[in-house]
FIFIFI-271577 format. One line per 3 residues: their letters; for each residue x, y, z of C-alpha. Coordinates in steps of 0.5 Angstrom, whole numbers, plus 2048, in hexadecimal, padded with zeros to 3 digits. Layout:
BEGIN
a) X Y Z; ... $
***
This chain:
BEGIN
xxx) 81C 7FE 7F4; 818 7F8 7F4; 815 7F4 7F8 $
xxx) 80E 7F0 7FA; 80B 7EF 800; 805 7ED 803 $
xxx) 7FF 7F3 804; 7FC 7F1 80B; 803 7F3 80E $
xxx) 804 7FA 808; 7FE 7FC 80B; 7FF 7FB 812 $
xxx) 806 7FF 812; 803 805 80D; 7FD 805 814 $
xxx) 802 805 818; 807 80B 816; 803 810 810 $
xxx) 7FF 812 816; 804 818 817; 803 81A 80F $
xxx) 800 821 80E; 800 823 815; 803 82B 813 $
xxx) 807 827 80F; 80B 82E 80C; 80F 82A 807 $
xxx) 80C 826 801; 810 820 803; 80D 820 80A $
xxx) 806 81E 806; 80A 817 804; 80C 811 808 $
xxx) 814 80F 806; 814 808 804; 81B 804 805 $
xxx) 81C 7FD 801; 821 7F9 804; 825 7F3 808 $
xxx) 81D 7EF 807; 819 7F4 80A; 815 7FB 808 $
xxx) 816 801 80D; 810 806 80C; 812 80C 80F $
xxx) 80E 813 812; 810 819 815; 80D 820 817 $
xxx) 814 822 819; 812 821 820; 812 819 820 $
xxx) 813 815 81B; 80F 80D 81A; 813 808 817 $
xxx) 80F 801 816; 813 7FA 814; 80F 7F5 810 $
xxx) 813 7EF 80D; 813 7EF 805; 817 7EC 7FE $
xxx) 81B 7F1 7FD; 81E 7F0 7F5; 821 7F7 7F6 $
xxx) 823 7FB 7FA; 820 802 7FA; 81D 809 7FC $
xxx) 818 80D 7FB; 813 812 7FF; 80B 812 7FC $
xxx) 805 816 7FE; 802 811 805; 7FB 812 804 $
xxx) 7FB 810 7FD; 7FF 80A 7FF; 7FC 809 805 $
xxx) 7F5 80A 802; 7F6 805 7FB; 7FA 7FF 800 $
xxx) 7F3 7FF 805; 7F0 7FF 800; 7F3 7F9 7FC $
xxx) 7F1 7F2 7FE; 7F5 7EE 7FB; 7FA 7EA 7FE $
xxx) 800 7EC 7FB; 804 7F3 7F9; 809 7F5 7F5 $
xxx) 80D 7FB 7F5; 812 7FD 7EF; 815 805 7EF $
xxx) 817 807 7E8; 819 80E 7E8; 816 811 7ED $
xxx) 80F 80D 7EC; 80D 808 7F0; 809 802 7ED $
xxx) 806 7FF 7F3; 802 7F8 7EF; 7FD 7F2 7F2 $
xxx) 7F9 7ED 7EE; 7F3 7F1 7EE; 7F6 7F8 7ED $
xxx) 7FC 7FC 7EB; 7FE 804 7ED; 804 808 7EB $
xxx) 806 80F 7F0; 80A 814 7EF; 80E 814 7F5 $
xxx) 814 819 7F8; 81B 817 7F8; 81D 815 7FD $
xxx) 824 819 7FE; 81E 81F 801; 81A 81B 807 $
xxx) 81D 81E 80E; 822 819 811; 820 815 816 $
xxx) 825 816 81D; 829 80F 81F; 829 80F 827 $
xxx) 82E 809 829; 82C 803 82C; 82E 806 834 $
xxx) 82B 807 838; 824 803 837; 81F 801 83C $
xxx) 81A 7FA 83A; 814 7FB 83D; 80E 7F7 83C $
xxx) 808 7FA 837; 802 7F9 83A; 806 7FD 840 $
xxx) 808 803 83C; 801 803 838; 7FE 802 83F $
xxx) 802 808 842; 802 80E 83C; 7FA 80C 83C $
xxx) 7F9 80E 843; 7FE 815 843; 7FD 818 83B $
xxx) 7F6 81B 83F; 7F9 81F 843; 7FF 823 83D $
xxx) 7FE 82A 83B; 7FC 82B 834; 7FE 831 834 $
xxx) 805 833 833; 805 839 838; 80A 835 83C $
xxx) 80D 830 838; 810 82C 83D; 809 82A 83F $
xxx) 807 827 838; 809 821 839; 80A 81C 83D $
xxx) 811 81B 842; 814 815 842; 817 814 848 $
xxx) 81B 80E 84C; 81F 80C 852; 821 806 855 $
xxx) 81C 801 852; 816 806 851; 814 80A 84A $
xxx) 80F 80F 84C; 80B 811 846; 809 819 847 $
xxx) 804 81E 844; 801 824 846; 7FE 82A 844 $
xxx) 7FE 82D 84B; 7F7 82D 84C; 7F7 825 84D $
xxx) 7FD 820 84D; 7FE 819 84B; 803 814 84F $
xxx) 805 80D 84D; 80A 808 84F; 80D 802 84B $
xxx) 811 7FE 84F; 816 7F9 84D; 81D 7F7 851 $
xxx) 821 7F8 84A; 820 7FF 84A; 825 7FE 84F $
xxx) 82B 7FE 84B; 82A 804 846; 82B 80B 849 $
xxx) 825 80F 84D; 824 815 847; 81D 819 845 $
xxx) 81B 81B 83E; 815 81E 83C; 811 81B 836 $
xxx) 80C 81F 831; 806 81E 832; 804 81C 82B $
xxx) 80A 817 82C; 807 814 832; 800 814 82E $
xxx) 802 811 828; 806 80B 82C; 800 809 830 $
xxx) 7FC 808 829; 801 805 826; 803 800 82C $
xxx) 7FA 800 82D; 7FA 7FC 826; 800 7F7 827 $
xxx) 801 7F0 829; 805 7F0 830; 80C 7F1 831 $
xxx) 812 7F5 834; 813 7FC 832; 81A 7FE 832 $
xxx) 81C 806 834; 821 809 831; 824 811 833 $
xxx) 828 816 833; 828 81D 834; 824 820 82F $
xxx) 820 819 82C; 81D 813 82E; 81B 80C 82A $
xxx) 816 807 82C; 818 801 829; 813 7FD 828 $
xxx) 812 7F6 823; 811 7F8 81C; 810 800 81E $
xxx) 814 805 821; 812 80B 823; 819 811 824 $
xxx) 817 818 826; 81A 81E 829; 819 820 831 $
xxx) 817 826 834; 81D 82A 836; 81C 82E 83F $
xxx) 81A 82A 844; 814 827 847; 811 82B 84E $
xxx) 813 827 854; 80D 825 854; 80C 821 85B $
xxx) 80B 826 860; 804 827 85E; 802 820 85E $
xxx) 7FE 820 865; 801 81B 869; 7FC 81B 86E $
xxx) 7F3 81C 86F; 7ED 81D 872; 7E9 81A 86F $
xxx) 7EA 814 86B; 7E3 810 866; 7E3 80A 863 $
xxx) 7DE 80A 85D; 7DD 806 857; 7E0 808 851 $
xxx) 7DA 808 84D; 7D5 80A 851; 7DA 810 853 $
xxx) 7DA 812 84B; 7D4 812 849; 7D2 816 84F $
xxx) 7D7 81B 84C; 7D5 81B 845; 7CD 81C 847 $
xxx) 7CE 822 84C; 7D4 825 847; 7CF 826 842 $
xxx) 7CC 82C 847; 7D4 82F 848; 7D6 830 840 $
xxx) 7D5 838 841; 7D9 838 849; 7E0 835 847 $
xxx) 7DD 82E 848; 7DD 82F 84F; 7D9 82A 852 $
xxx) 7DA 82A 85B; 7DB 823 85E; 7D7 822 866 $
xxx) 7DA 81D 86A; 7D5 81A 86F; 7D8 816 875 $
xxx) 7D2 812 874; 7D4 80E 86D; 7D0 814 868 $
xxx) 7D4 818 863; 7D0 81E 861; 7D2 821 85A $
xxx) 7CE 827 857; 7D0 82C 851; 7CC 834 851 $
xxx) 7CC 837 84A; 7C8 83D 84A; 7C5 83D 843 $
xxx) 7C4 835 843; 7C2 833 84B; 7C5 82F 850 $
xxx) 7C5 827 852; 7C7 824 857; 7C9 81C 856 $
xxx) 7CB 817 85D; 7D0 811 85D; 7D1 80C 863 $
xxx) 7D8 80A 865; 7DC 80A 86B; 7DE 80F 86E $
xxx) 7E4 810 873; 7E6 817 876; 7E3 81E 877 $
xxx) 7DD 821 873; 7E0 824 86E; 7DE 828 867 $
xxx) 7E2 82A 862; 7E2 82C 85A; 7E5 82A 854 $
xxx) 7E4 82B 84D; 7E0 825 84A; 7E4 822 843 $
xxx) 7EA 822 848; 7E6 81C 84C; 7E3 819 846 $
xxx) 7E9 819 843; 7ED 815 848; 7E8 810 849 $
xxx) 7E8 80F 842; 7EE 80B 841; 7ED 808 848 $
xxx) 7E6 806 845; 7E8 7FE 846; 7E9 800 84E $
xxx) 7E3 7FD 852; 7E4 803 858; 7E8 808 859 $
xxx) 7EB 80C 85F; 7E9 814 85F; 7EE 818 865 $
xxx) 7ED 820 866; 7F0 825 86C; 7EC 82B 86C $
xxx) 7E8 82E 866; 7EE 831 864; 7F3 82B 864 $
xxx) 7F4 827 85E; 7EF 822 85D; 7F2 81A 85B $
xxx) 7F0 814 858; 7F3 80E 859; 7F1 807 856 $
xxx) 7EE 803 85B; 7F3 7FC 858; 7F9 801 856 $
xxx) 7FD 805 85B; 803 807 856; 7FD 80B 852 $
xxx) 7FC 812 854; 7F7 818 853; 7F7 81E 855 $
xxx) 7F2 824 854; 7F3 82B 856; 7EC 82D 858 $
xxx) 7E8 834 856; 7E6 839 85A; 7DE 83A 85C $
xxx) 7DB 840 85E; 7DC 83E 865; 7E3 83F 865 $
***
């Protein structure tokens, strides 16, 4: 293997797919990333044995080769080398990587030893936008379980029919919904899927740091791939299916407040100080009048009570939920001027809606108070 390329790109592609190296890697070779020189291009290659990264950056390709490296040492001496230029030559497993300025010598793995990467064939495939997909994982990746006492639930459920993608998530204490709509759906058949939850994370970070572009989906039965310019991301999917989850969305209300979103979370935050030893529980009173009243009992700390003004339509109504939920939730609509707040009873889940965004919802399952 020889090639040359330019260190800008070499780095970005070793930021991009040696985040998953030495994550419980159980293998030596799981440490090394796999670098694969051929038709003009340089592929660097991560896996943990659950999802695999493949960057794509353009190169002189000499010779064509293979070889696995340690990542972290690559990744460290290429960020830390400033020189335009890199070349890279492989002899007898040792992989000479030299600029103008500095030269390094790794010892690397044969090739022959790295875990195959799946294929997934080109169809079924879906296009959808990546500012649309970064914008929808963002908002339901809050509400996944992380714990695997119920594997279906670490993750988030990919489910389309007709021209809408519903991304889901949901640990059951909390769920997220958000739809993406687009006419070209129409043409693939409906189906569902659940993604790993540190799937789904590591698409959004790496659909955060690139330029704009469409995203390409590919499936099967066990695996997905998200295709993206210069990257793609292959993963195994989560075997079960995802609880039918609608029926727990509340489809009317009693009260329903409109608040501003960053008034609404820093009340939470300030008030959730005195909850830290009670669950996070927090109660909400609502006042026909306009006044939401938020307040959090600790015994070993106090209590406070904060107001906030908004409107209000509806019954008086009081409910309790737990904090970083909230928090959560408004968050990742912290670029929202309102929001809307609609609740049935103390012991009815509570939604959050964005006030701009009626494909977006949020639903919380409330805590019981001592009154109850």
């Amino acid at each position: 293997m020889k090639l040359s390329c330019v260190q800008e790109k070499l780095n970005k592609g070793l930021t991009l797919s040696g985040r998953l190296v030495g994550l419980k890697a159980t293998l030596p070779v799981l440490n090394n990333v796999l670098l694969e020189a051929k038709q003009g291009k340089l592929i660097i290659t991560s896996t943990d044995l659950e999802i695999a990264i493949k960057a794509i950056i353009g190169a002189k390709v000499i010779n064509e080769g293979r070889i696995t490296v340690p990542s972290r040492l690559l990744c460290d001496f290429i960020a830390g080398n400033h020189d335009k230029k890199i070349k890279i030559i492989l002899k007898d497993s040792v992989l000479a990587v030299k600029s103008k300025h500095s030269i390094a010598h790794i010892r690397g793995i044969d090739a022959s030893e790295f875990p195959l990467i799946p294929k997934i064939k080109e169809e079924p495939k879906i296009n959808i936008k990546s500012s649309d997909l970064l914008n929808a994982l963002n908002k339901v990746i809050i509400a996944a379980a992380t714990d695997d006492t119920r594997p279906v639930l670490c993750g988030v459920c990919f489910k389309k029919k007709g021209d809408e993608l519903k991304l889901v998530a949901t640990d059951s204490y909390r769920l997220a919904e958000k739809k993406i709509k687009d006419e070209a759906l129409e043409k693939i058949e409906d189906f569902a899927f659940i993604v790993p939850l540190k799937t789904a994370q590591e698409v959004a970070r790496i659909l955060s740091i690139l330029e704009p572009m469409t995203v390409a989906i590919r499936f099967n039965e066990n695996q997905i791939a998200f295709n993206m310019v210069g990257v793609e991301i292959i993963s195994r999917l989560i075997e079960g299916e995802f609880p039918e989850y609608e029926q727990i969305i509340p489809k009317e209300h009693e009260t329903k407040a409109v608040l501003k979103s960053k008034d609404f979370v820093s009340t939470i935050k300030t008030v959730n100080l005195f909850a830290e030893d009670s669950a996070n529980s927090v109660q909400l009173n609502f006042d026909k009048a306009g006044l939401i009243k938020v307040e959090a009992t600790s015994n070993q700390l106090g209590d406070n009570k904060s107001t906030i003004n908004g409107e209000v339509v509806g019954k008086d109504n009081k409910i309790a939920f737990n904090a970083k939920f909230i928090i959560d939730a408004l968050n990742v609509l912290g670029g929202e001027e309102s929001v809307d707040f609609e609740m049935t009873g103390h012991l009815n889940p509570g939604i959050i809606k964005p006030a701009k965004d009626r494909d977006y919802l949020y639903v919380i399952m409330p805590l019981k108070t001592d009154g109850d």
